[in-house]
C-alpha positions in Angstrom: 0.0 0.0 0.0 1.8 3.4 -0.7 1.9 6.6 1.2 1.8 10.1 0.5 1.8 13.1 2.0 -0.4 15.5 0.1 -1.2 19.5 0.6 -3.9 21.5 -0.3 -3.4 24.7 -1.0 -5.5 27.6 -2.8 -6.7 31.2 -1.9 -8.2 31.9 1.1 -12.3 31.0 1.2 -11.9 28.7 -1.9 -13.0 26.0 0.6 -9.6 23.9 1.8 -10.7 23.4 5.1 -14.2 22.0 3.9 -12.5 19.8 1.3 -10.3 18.3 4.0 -13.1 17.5 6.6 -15.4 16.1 3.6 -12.5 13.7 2.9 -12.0 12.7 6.9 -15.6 12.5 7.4 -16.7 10.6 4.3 -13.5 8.0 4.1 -14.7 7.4 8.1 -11.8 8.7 9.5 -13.0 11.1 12.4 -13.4 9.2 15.2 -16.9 9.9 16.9 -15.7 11.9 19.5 -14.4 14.5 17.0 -17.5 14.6 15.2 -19.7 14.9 18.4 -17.1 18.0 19.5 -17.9 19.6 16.0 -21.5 19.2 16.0 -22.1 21.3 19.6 -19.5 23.6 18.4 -21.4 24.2 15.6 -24.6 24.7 17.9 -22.8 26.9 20.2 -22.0 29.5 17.4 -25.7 29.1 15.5 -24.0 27.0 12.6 -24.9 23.9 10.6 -22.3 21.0 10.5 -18.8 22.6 9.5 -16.5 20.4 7.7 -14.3 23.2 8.1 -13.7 22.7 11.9 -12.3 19.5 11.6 -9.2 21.5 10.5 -9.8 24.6 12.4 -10.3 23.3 15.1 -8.6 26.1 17.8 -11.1 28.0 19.1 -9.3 31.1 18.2 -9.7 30.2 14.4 -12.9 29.1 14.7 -14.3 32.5 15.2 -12.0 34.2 12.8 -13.0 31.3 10.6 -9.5 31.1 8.6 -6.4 28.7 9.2 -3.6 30.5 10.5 -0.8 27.3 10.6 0.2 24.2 8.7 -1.4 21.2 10.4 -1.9 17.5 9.5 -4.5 14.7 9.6 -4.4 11.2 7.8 -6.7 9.0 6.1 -6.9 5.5 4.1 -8.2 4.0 1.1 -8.2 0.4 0.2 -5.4 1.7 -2.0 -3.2 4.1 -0.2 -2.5 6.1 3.1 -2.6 9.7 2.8 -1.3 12.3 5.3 -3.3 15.7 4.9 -0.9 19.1 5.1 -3.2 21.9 5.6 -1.3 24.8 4.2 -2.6 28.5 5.1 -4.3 30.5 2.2 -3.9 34.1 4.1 -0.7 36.2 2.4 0.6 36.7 5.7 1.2 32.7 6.5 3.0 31.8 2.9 5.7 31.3 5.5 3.5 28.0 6.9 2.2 27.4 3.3 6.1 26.8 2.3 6.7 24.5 5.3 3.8 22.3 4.3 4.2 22.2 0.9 7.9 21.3 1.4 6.6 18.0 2.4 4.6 17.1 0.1 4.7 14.3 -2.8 1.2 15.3 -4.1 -0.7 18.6 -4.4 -4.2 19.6 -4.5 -4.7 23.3 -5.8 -8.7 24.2 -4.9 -10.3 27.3 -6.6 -13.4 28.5 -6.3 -15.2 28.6 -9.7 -17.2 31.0 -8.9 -14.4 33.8 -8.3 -11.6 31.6 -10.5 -7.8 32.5 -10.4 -7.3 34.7 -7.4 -4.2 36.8 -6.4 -3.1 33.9 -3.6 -4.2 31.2 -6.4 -0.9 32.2 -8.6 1.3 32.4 -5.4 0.5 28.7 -4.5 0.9 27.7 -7.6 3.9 29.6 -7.7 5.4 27.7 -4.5 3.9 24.5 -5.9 6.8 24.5 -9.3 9.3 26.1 -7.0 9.3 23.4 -4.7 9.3 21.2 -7.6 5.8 19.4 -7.1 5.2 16.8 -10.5 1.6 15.3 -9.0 -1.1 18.3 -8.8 -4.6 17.6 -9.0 -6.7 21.0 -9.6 -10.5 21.1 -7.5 -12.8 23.2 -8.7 -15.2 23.8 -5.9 -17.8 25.2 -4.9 -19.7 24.1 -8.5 -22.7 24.2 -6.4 -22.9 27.8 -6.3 -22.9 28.1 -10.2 -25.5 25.8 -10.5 -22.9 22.8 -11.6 -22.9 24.4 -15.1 -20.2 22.8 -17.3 -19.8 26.4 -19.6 -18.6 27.8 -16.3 -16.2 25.2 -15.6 -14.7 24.6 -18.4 -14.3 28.6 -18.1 -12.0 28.1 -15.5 -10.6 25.4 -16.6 -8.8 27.1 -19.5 -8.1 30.0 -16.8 -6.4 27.7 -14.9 -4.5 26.0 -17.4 -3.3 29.3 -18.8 -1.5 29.7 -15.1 0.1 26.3 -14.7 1.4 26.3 -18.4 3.1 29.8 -17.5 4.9 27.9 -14.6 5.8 24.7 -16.4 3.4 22.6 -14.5 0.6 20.2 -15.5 -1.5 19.0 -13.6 -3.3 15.4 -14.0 -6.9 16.1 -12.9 -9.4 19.2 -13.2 -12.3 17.8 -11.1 -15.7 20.1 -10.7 -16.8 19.4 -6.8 -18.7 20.6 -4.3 -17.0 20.2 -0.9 -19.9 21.5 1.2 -22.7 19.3 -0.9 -19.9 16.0 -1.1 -20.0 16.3 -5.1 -16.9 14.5 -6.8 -15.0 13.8 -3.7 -15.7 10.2 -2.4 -18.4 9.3 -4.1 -19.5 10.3 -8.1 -21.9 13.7 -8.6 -25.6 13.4 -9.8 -25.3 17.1 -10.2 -22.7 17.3 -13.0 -23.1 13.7 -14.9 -21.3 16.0 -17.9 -18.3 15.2 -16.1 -16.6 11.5 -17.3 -14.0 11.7 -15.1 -12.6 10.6 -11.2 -13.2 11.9 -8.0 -10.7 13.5 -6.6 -10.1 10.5 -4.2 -10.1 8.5 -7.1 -7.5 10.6 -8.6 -5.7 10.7 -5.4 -5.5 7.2 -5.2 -4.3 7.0 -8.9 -1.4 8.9 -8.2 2.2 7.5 -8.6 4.3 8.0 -5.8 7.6 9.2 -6.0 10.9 7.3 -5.1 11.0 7.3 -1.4 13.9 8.9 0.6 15.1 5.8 2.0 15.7 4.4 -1.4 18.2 7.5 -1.9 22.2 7.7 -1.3 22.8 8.2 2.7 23.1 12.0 4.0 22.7 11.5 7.9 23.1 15.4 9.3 25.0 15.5 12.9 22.8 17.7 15.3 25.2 17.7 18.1 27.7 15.1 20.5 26.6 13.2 23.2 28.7 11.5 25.7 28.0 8.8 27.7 29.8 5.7 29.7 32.7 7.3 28.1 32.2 7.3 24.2 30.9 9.9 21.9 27.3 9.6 20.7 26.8 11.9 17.7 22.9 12.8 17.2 21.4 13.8 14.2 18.6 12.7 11.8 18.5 10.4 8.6 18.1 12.7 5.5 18.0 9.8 3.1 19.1 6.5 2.5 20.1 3.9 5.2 22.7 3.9 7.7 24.2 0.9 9.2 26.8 -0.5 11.3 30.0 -1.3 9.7 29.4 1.3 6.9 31.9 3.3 5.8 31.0 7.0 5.4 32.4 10.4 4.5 31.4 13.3 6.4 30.9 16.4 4.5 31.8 19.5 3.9 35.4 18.3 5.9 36.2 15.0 4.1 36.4 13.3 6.9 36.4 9.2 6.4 35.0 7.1 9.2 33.0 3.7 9.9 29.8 3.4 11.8 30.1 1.6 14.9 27.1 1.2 16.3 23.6 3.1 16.0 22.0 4.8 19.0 18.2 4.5 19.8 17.6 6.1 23.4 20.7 3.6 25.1 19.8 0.8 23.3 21.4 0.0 19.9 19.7 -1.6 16.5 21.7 -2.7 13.0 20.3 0.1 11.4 18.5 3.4 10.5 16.2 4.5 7.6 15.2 8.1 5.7 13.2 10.3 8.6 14.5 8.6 11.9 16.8 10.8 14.7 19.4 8.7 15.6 22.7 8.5 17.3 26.3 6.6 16.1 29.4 6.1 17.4 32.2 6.3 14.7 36.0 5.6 14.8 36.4 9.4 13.8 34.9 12.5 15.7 33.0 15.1 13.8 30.7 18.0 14.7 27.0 19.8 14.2 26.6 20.5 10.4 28.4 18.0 9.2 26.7 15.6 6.7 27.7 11.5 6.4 27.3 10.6 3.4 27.4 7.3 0.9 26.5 6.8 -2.6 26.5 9.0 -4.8 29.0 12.0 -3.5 27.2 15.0 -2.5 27.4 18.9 -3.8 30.0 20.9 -1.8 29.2 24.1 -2.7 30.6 28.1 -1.2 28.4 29.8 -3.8 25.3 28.9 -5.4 22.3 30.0 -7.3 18.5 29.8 -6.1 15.2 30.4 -5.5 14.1 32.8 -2.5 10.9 33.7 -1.3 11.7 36.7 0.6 9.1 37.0 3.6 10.4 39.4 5.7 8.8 43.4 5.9 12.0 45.1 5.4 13.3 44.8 1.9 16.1 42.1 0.6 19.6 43.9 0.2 22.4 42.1 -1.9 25.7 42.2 0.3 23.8 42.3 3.1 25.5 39.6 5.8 22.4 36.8 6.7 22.6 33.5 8.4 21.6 30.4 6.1 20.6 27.2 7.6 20.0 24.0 5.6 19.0 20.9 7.7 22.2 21.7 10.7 24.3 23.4 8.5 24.5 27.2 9.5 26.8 29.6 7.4 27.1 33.3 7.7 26.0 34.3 4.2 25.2 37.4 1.2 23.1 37.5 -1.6 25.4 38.5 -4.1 23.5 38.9 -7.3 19.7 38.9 -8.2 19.3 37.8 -11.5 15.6 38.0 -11.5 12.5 39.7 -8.9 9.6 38.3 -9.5 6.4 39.2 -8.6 4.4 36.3 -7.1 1.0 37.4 -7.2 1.1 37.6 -11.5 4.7 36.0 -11.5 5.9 38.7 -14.2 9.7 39.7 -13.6 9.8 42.6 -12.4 13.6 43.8 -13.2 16.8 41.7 -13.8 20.2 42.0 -12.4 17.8 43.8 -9.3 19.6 45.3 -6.2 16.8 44.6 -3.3 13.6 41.9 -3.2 10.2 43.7 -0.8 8.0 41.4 0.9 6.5 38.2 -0.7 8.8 38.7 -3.9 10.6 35.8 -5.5 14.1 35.9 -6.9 16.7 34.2 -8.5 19.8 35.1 -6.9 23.7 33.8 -6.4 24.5 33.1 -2.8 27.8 33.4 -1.5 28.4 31.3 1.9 31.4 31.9 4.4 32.3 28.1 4.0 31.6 25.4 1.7 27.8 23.4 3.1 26.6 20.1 1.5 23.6 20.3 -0.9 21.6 18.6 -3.0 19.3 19.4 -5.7 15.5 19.7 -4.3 14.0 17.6 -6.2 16.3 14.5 -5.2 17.0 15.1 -1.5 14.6 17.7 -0.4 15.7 18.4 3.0 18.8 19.1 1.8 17.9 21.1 -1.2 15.6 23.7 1.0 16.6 26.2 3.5 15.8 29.4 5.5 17.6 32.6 5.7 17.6 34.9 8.9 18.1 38.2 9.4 18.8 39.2 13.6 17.6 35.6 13.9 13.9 35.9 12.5 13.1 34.2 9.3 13.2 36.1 6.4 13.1 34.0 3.2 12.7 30.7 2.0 14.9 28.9 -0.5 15.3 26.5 -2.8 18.4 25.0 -4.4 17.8 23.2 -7.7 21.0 23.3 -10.0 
């Protein structure tokens, strides 16, 4: 059975947090109690059953009914297990949006047909190709409200298409629904039998999944050094691969050879560790934080480096401006050196070339010029060392992406 994380994403009110309790409640994945809590919430505030709250479900967002952080949920078919990222539609959370979507192998991009392509529409699907996303399903909701006519569908339809095509994306499913009335999600519409195609869990479930992690070339990243009953325990987290005792490794950016003694599970010790699990090893060589174990295929040791930023922060990007970069533990002292392109995210026209400062939810392609070498790897093979965060005064101010 496969597994994949998917997130939703689309503008704000185009109906995410519906979708995502419609799928919960009609796969049977809420367990009673949840549903029971959402029905006399929806009493207390004079409401009908809100497929919303299953997501929002802080009280805090519940009256200013919109989703204000990233947050997950999982559900099964006969064919697949699916964990649910709920990314923020609001401009000022594309911050949380970018941490969802990060870990994603599947997309779902919801508009609401009867507004179409929205300013926050073209910014997730922005985020979408620049985080390299292949599997996007489009939902067209809300067909309810236009009286599940087809004209005004396939309306959006070519509006939508005319977006992704800009951004070198394609997407494998347009599906009319209704998440409020249940139409095209689990189970076939009545309303809009014009439609041949899936439902969107159909489509979900029809979805290839990516190779996994584990299945990559080892890069284990060294969080720290423990030491107890007199050895040196270095923690850290599988990035990808597998890691093993009596594998020889390289650690990266130093060089640094070494075999793996023995892996550390809280004082106890296994034969090995796969893609996502924190672990500790003992090695005949000592290292420290940052530094990447790697085997396989040699990794990219790179000073300087060209990317993608999404620059988040109020005060304006300026190049030669000293920031801190941190890519899984790796943290260099850094400067944008160059920006080749600013882009503007809402219509994703470019703005100017060979630009001198990036404002507030502005993308760019820039060169980035490091202190010391850092290990990286292209995003779309080993994502959590392809992405990255820069901070200014240590408060995030962009998000990147490193993908040649």
């Amino acid at each position: 059975m496969k597994s994949m994380p998917i997130v939703i994403v689309g503008h704000v009110d185009h109906g995410k947090s519906t979708l995502i309790g419609r799928l919960l409640y009609d796969t049977g994945s809420l367990p009673k109690e949840r549903i029971e809590e959402i029905k006399e919430t929806c009493k207390k505030l004079g409401k009908t059953f809100e497929y919303a709250f299953v997501m929002d479900h802080l009280k805090e967002e519940r009256e200013q009914e919109m989703t204000i952080d990233t947050a997950q949920l999982f559900f099964k078919t006969p064919k697949a297990c699916y964990t649910i990222i709920d990314a923020p539609g609001h401009k000022e959370f594309i911050r949380n949006m970018i941490t969802g979507a990060a870990q994603a192998q599947a997309a779902v991009l919801i508009i609401d047909v009867s507004k179409g392509v929205e300013e926050q529409t073209k910014r997730h699907a922005y985020m979408l190709a620049m985080l390299g996303l292949k599997n996007i399903i489009v939902a067209l909701n809300k067909m309810d409200l236009v009286s599940y006519k087809k004209e005004k569908y396939v309306e959006v339809l070519g509006e939508t298409k005319n977006l992704l095509s800009k951004l070198g994306l394609h997407a494998s499913y347009y599906i009319p629904i209704s998440a409020k009335l249940g139409d095209n999600v689990v189970k076939s519409s009545e309303n809009m039998t014009w439609f041949e195609g899936p439902t969107l869990l159909e489509a979900l479930d029809s979805l290839q999944v990516s190779e996994t992690l584990a299945d990559k070339s080892l890069r284990y990243a060294v969080q720290g050094v423990l030491e107890r009953a007199g050895k040196k325990i270095f923690i850290g987290r599988v990035e990808s691969g597998t890691i093993f005792a009596g594998q020889q490794v390289t650690f990266y950016p130093s060089g640094i050879e070494a075999k793996i003694l023995s892996i550390e599970v809280f004082g106890k010790t296994q034969s090995k560790a796969v893609a996502g699990e924190s672990i500790g090893v003992t090695t005949n060589a000592s290292v420290s934080r940052g530094e990447i174990a790697c085997s396989g295929k040699k990794p990219e040791i790179k000073k300087e480096f060209v990317a993608n930023i999404f620059w988040l922060a109020r005060e304006p990007l300026q190049i030669n401006k000293e920031l801190c970069l941190r890519c899984a533990t790796q943290e260099r002292v850094c400067k944008i050196k160059r920006i080749y392109e600013r882009i503007d995210s809402a219509d994703l026209r470019v703005i100017e070339k060979e630009a001198k400062t990036l404002n507030e939810t502005e993308v760019g392609k820039v060169l980035i010029e490091c202190d010391k070498a850092l290990v990286l790897e292209n995003f779309n093979e080993i994502p959590p060392l392809g992405r990255f965060v820069l901070l200014r005064e240590e408060n995030v101010c962009a998000g990147g992406i490193y993908v040649y």
